[in-house]
C-alpha positions as CSV (number, residue, x, y, z in Angstrom):
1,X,119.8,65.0,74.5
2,X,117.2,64.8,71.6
3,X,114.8,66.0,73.9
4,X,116.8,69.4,74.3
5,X,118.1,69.4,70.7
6,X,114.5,69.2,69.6
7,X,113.0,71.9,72.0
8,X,116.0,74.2,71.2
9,X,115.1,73.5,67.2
10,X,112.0,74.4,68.1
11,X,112.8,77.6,70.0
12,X,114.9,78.7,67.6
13,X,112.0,78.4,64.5
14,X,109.8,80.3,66.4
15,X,112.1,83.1,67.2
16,X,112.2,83.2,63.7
17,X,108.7,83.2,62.6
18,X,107.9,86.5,65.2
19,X,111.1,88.7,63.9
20,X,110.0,87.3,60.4
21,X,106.4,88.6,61.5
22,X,104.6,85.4,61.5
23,X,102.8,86.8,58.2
24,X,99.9,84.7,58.3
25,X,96.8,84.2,60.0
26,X,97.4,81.6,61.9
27,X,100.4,83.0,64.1
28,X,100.1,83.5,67.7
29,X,100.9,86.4,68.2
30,X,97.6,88.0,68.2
31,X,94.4,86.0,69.0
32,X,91.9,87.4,67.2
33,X,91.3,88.7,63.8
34,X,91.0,92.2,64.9
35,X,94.7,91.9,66.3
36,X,96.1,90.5,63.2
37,X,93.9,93.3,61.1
38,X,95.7,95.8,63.5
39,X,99.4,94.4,63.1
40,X,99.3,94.4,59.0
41,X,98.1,98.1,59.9
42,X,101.2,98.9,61.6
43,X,103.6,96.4,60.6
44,X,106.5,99.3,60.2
45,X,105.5,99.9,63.5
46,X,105.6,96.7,65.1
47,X,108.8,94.9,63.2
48,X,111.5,96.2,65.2
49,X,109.2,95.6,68.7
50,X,108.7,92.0,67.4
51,X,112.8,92.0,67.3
52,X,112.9,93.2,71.0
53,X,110.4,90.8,72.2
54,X,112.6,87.9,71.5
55,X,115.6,89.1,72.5
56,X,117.5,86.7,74.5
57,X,115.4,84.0,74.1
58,X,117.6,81.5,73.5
59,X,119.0,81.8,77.4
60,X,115.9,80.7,78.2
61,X,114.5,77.2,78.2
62,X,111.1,76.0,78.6
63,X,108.5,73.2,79.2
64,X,108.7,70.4,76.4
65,X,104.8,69.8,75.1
66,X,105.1,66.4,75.9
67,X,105.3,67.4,79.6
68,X,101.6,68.4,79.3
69,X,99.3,67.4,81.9
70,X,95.7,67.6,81.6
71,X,95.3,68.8,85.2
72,X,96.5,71.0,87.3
73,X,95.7,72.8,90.8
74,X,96.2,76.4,89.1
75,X,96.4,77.3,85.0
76,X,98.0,80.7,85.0
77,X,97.6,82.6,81.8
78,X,100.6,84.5,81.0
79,X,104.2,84.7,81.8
80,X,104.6,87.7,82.2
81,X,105.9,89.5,86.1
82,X,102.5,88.9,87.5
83,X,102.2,85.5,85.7
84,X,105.7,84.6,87.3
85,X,104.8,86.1,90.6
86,X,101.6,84.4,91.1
87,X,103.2,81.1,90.1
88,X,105.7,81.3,92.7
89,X,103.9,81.8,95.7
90,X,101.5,79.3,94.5
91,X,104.2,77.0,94.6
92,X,105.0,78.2,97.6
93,X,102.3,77.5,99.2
94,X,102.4,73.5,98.0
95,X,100.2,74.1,94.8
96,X,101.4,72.8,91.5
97,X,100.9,75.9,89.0
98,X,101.2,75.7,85.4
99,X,101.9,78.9,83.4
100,X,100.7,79.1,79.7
101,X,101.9,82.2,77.3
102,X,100.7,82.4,73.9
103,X,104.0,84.1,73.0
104,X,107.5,82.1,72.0
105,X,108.8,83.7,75.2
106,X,107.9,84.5,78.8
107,X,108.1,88.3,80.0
108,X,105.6,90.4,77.8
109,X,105.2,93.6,78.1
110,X,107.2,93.5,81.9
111,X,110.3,93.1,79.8
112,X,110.3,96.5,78.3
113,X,109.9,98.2,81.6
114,X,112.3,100.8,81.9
115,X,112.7,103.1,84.8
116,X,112.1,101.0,87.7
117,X,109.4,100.2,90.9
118,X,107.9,102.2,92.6
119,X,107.6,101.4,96.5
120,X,108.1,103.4,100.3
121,X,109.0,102.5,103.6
122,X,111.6,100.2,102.1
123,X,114.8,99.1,103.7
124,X,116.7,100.1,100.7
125,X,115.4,103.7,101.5
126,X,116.1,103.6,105.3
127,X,119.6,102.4,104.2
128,X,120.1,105.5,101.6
129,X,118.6,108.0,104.1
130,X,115.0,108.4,101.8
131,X,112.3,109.7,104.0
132,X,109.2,108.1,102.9
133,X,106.0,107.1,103.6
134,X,103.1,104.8,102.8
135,X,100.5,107.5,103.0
136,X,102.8,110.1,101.0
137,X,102.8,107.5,98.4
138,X,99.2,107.0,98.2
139,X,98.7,110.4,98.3
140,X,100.6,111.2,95.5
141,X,99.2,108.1,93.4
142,X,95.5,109.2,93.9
143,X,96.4,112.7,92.8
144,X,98.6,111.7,89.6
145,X,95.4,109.8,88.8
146,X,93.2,112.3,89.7
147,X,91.6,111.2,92.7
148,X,89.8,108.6,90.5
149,X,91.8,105.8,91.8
150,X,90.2,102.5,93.2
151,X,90.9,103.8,96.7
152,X,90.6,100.1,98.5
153,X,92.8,99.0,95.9
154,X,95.6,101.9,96.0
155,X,95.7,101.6,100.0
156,X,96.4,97.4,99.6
157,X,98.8,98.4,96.8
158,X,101.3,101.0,98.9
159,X,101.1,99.2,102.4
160,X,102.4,95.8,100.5
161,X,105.0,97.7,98.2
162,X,107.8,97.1,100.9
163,X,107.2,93.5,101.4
164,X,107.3,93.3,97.5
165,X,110.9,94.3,97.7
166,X,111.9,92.5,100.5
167,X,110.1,89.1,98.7
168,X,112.0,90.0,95.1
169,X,115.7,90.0,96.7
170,X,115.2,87.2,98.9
171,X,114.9,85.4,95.3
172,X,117.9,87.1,94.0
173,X,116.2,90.2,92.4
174,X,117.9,93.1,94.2
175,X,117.0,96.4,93.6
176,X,118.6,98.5,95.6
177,X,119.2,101.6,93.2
178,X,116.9,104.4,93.4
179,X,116.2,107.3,91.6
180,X,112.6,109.3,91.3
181,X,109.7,109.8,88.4
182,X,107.1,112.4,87.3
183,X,104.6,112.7,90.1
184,X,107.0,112.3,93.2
185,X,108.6,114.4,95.8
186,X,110.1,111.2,97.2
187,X,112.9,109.0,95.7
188,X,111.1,106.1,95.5
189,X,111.5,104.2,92.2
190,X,113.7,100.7,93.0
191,X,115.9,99.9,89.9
192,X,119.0,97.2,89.8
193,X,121.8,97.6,91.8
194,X,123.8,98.9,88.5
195,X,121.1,101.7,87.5
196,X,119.9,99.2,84.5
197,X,116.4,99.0,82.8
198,X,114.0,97.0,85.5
199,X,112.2,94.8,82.8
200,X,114.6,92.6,81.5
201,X,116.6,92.0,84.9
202,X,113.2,91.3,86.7
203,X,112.0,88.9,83.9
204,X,115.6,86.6,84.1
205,X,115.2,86.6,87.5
206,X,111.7,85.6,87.6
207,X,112.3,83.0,84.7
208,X,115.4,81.6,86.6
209,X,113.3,80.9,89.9
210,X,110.0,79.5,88.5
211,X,112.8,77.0,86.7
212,X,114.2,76.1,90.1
213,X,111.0,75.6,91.5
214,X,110.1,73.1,88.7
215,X,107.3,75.3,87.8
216,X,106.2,74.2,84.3
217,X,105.9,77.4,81.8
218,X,105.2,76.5,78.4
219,X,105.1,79.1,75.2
220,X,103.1,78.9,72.1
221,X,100.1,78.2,74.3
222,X,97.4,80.7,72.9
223,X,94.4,80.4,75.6
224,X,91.4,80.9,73.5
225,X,89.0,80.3,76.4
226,X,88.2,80.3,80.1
227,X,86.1,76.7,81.0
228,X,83.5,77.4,83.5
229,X,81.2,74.4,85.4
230,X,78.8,75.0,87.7
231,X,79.3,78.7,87.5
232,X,83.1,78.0,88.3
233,X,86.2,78.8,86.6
234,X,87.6,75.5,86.1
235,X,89.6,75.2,83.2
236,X,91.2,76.6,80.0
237,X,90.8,75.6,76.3
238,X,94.6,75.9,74.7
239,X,96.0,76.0,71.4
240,X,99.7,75.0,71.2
241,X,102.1,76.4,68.3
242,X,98.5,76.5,66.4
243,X,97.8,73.0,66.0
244,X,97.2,71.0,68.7
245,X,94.3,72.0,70.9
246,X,94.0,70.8,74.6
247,X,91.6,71.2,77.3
248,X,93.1,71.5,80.7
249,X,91.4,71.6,84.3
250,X,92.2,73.6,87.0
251,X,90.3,74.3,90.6
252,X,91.2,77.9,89.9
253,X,92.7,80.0,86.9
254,X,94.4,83.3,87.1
255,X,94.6,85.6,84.4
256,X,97.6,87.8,83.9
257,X,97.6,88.7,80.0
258,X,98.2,92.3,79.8
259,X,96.7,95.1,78.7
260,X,95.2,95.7,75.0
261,X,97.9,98.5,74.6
262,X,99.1,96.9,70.9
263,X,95.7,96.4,69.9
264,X,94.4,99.1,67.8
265,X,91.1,98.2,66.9
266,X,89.8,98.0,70.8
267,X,92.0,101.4,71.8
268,X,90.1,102.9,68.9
269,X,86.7,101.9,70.1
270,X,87.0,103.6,73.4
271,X,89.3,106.3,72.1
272,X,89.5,107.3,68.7
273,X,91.4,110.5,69.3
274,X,94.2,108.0,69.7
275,X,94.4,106.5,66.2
276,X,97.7,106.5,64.3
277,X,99.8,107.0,67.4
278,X,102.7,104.6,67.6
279,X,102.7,102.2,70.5
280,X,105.3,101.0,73.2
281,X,103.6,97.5,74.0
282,X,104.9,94.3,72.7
283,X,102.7,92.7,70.1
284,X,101.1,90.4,72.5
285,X,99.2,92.8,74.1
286,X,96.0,92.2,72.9
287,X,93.3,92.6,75.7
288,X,92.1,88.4,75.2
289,X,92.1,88.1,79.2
290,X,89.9,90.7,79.3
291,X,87.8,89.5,76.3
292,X,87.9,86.2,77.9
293,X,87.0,87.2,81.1
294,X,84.1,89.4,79.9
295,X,82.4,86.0,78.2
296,X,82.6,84.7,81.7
297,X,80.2,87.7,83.4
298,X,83.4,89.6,84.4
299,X,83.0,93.6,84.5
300,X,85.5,96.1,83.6
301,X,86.6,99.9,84.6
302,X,88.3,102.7,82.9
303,X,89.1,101.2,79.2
304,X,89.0,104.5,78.2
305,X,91.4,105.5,80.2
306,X,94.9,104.6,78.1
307,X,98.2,107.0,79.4
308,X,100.0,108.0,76.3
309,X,103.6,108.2,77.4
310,X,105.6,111.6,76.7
311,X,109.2,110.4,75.9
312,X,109.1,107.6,73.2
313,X,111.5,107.1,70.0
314,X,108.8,107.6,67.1
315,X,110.8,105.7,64.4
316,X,111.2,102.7,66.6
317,X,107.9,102.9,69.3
318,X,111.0,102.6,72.1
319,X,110.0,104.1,74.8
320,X,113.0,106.4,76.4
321,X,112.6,105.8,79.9
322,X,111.7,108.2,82.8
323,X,114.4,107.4,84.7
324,X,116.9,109.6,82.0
325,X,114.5,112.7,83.3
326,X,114.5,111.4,87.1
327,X,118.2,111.8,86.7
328,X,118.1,115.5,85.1
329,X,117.3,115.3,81.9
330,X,115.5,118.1,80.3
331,X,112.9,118.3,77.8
332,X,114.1,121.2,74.7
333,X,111.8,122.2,71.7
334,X,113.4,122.7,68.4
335,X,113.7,126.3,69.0
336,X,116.2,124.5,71.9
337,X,114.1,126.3,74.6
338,X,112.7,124.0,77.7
339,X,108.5,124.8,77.7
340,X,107.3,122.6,80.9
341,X,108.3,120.5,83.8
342,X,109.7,117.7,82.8
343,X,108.8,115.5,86.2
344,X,105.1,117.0,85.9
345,X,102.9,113.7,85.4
346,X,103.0,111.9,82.5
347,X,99.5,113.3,81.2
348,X,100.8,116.6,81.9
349,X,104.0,116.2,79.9
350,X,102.5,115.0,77.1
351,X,99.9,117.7,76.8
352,X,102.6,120.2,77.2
353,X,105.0,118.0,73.9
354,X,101.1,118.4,71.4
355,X,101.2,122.1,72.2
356,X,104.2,122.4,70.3
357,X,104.2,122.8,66.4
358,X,106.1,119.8,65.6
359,X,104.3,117.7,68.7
360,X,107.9,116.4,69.1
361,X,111.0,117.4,71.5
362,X,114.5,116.5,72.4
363,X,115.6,114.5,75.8
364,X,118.9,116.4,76.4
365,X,121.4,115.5,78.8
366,X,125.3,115.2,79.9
367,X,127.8,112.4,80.7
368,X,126.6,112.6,84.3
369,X,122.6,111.2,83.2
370,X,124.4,108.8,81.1
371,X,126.6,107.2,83.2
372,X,123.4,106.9,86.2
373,X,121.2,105.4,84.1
374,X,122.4,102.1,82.1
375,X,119.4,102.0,79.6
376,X,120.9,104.9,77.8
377,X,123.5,102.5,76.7
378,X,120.8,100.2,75.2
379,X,119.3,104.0,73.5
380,X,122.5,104.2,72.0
381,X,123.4,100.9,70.3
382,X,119.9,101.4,68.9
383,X,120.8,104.7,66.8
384,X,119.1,107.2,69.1
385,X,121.2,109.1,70.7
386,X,122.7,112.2,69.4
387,X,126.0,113.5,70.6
388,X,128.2,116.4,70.5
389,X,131.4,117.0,72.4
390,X,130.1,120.6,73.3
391,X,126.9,121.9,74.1
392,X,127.3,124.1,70.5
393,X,128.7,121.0,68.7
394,X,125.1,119.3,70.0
395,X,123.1,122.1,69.0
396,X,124.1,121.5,65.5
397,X,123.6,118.0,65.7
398,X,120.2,118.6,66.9
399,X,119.6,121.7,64.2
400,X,118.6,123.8,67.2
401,X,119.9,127.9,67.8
402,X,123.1,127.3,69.6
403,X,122.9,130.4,71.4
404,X,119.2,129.2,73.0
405,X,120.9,126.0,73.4
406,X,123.7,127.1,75.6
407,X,121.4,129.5,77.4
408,X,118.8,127.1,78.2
409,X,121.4,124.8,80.1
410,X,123.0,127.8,81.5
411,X,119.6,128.5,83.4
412,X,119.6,125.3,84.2
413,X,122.6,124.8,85.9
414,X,122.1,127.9,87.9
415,X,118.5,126.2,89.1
416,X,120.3,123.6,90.2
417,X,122.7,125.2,91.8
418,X,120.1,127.7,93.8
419,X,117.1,124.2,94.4
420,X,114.4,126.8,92.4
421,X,114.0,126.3,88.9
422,X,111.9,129.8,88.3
423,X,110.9,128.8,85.0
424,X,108.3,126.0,85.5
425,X,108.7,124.8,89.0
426,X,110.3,121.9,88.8
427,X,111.6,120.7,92.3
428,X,113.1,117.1,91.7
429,X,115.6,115.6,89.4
430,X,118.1,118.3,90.7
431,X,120.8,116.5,92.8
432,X,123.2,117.0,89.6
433,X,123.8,119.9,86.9
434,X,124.0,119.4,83.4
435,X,127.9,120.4,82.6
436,X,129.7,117.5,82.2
437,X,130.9,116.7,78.3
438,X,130.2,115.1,76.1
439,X,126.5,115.9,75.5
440,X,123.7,114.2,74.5
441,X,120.0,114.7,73.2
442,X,117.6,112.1,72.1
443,X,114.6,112.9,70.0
444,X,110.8,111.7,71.2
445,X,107.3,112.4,71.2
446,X,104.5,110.6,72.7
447,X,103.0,107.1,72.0
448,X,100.6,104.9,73.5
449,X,101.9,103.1,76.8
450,X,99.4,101.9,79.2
451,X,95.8,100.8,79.0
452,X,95.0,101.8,83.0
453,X,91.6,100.1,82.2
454,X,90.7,96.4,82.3
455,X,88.7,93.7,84.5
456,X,87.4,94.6,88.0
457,X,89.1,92.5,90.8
458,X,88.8,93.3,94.9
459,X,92.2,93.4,97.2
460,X,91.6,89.0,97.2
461,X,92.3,89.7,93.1
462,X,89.1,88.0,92.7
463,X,87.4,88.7,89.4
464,X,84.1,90.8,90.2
465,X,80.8,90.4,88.4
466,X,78.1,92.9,87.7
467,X,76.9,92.5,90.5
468,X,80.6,93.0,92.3
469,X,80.7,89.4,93.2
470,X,83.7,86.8,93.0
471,X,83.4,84.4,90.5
472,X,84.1,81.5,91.7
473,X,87.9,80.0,91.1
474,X,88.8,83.2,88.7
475,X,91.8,85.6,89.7
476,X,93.4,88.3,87.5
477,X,96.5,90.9,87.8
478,X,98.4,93.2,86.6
479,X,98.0,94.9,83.6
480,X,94.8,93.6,82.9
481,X,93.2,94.6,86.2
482,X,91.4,98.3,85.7
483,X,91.2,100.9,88.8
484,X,94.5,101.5,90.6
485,X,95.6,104.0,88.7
486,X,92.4,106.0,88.1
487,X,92.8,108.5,84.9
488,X,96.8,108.8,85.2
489,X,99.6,105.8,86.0
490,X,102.7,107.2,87.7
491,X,105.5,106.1,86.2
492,X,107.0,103.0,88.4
493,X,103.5,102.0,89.5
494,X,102.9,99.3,86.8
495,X,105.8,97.1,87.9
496,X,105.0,97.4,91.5
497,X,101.4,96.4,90.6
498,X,102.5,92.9,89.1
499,X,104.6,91.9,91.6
500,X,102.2,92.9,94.7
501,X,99.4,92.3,93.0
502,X,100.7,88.6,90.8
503,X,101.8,87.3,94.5
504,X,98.8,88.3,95.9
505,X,96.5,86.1,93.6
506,X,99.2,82.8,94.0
507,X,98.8,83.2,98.1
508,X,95.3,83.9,97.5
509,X,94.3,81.2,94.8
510,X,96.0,78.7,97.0
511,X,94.2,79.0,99.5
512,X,90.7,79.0,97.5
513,X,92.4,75.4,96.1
514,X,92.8,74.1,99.6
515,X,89.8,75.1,100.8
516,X,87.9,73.0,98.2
């Protein structure tokens, strides 16, 4: 019982340290200098995230420190849904996994997904009457990136995205509501059976079954280095709540850290257009697998290439998932006129907001988008949403012409009615008409979302050299994996990734461990 008292004391201190914004330099929420630099740049910007990140942390409950061992078959860096993923098949397969995550709670940047997971040729389609194919899907992946995607990669990605749903609800992680994102002809995008935000579901589930399988996860264990003998990974060097510092030995590692989306110093390096734009990621996204992984001869592709999502809250860095377009939203300018496709890809959209004066718009909807997508309800307890009880009364909210208000959803409506929207082509998003009071409209513009760059893995997650060989023992997904999605992410592509991608290197580092 002291035990638990202790941990929860524990818990609870660090909970407070992050929202309090850990001001010195020895907190772990950033692991190097740069990071910390980069937070005290945009602390405005990062407080209310740091908030989020611990929300509902106290449901969770996690490894005591003096469970510890100084060996284990797989050290898995990051608790995050590839971390999770990987962990559980590795279990699965009769390896005992540990998971490490430098932050006070498991989920990262996973937890703030929003709109949902992409995937085709599932049973949840066939059931709903979605036609949909594997080769559609790829086919509309490689050109929302541009035809720059790792093709090898992309084609592993879409024939394994069924089996990725079918794996998550035979753990008790259904989701069986599907709506559609920018990019897609298809209704593809899997969300919770009640229409909620994916990230937070998906991380309780994933947190409740690594539990059950007596998977150890322990937080507040920074991984400051990737052991290597003999020209194998073998090891990590960890620092727990940033005092006591343990080497522990694996026969393999897998790296699952996230991009460097909240790092601001290596976004700027590679793309300095990008400074002073507000970020979606949680503040542990600071590229350190990928740093780490570079000290070890590991190469990297794209890091240039970071997706700057269209519709994010700018006081806040939320980001206002796509799912409130998938389900009819419309983009309006402040001269309350639509100007572009709103399920164009993301890259497109964006381009389309910076064209406008202000480089700003409003998300405006009806009851109807409201009521299908449960995240809106978390938009709303957060100040964002702006309502009227009439499309006039929401025009003056807004401070937008009424009469172009009004006329704008008029048009709309009438596209929907006739499946052509003249205007700018949009041809998805259109099962339902904006006419049902009260109205709504959220104000957004764009902000950094994804870093599509990072390490170079093959289909085996294997960590490529140079040379585009494996080093030995070392396996990486997710986030911190460059190449899948080329110059442009679709929107529902990133959570796929970590699940297909994190079980993929726990079958696949489990069987390098019994091979040895």
């Amino acid at each position: 019982m002291k035990k638990k008292t202790a941990a929860a004391l524990l818990l609870i201190l660090s909970v407070m340290l992050v929202i309090a914004g850990c001001g010195n330099g020895n907190s772990n929420n950033n692991t190097s200098s740069n990071a910390n630099e980069n937070k005290s740049k945009n602390s405005a910007t990062n407080a209310p995230k740091e908030t989020e990140a611990v929300s509902g942390a106290s449901e969770a409950s996690y490894t005591p420190f003096d469970q510890l061992k100084d060996k284990y078959d797989i050290i898995i860096v990051g608790a995050g849904g590839a971390g999770m993923s990987a962990a559980l098949e590795a279990k699965e397969k009769g390896m005992n996994p540990v998971i490490l995550e430098k932050m006070p709670v498991a989920g990262g940047n996973t937890t703030k997904s929003s709109s949902g997971m992409n995937a085709s040729q599932t049973k949840f389609q066939k059931e709903q009457g979605i036609e949909d194919s594997n080769d559609l899907f790829y086919e509309e992946t490689l050109k929302g990136g541009h035809d720059t995607n790792d093709k090898e990669m992309l084609r592993f990605f879409v024939d394994n995205s069924a089996s990725a749903i079918d794996w998550l609800d035979s753990i008790g992680i259904r989701l069986n509501n599907i709506t559609i994102t920018g990019g897609m002809k298809e209704k593809r995008t899997h969300r919770p059976e009640d229409g909620s935000a994916v990230g937070q579901y998906l991380v309780k589930g994933l947190v409740k079954n690594v539990q059950e399988k007596g998977i150890p996860l322990f937080v507040n264990a920074d991984v400051k280095e990737i052991t290597e003998k003999d020209g194998k990974a073998n090891g990590v060097k960890v620092l727990f709540n940033q005092k006591d510092e343990k080497t522990i030995t694996a026969a393999a590692v897998i790296v699952t850290t996230g991009g460097f989306g909240a790092n601001m110093d290596m976004i700027s390096k590679v793309r300095p257009d990008l400074e002073g734009y507000v970020t979606t990621n949680q503040i542990g996204s600071t590229g350190d697998g990928i740093q780490m992984i570079e000290k070890l001869g590991g190469t990297t592709v794209d890091m240039d290439q970071i997706q700057v999502h269209p519709t994010v809250q700018q006081d806040k860095s939320y980001l206002i998932g796509e799912a409130v377009r998938g389900e009819g939203a419309l983009l309006v300018s402040s001269e309350g006129k639509r100007f572009t496709n709103e399920l164009d890809t993301r890259d497109k959209v964006t381009a389309a907001i910076n064209t406008l004066p202000e480089k700003s718009a409003f998300l405006v909807f009806d009851s109807g988008v409201k009521t299908r997508v449960k995240a809106i309800e978390q938009y709303d307890k957060m100040g964002f949403v702006i309502q009227g009880d009439s499309i006039e009364a929401l025009a003056k909210e807004m401070n937008v012409p009424t009469d172009q208000l009004q006329k704008t959803l008029d048009t709309w409506n009438s596209s929907v009615k006739n499946k052509k929207d003249a205007e700018f082509g949009r041809t998805t998003g259109m099962d339902n008409d904006l006419s049902g009071a009260p109205y709504y409209a959220i104000k957004i513009g764009p902000g950094i979302h994804y870093t599509m760059g990072g390490v170079k893995i093959n289909t085996n997650t294997e960590v490529l050299n140079k040379d585009g060989k494996p080093i030995t023992g070392l396996f990486a997904a997710g986030e911190v994996v460059g190449g899948l999605h080329g110059q442009n992410r679709i929107g529902g592509n990133s959570v796929a990734e970590i699940i297909i991608f994190g079980r993929q290197a726990g079958i696949k580092s489990a069987e390098f461990v019994k091979a040895q």
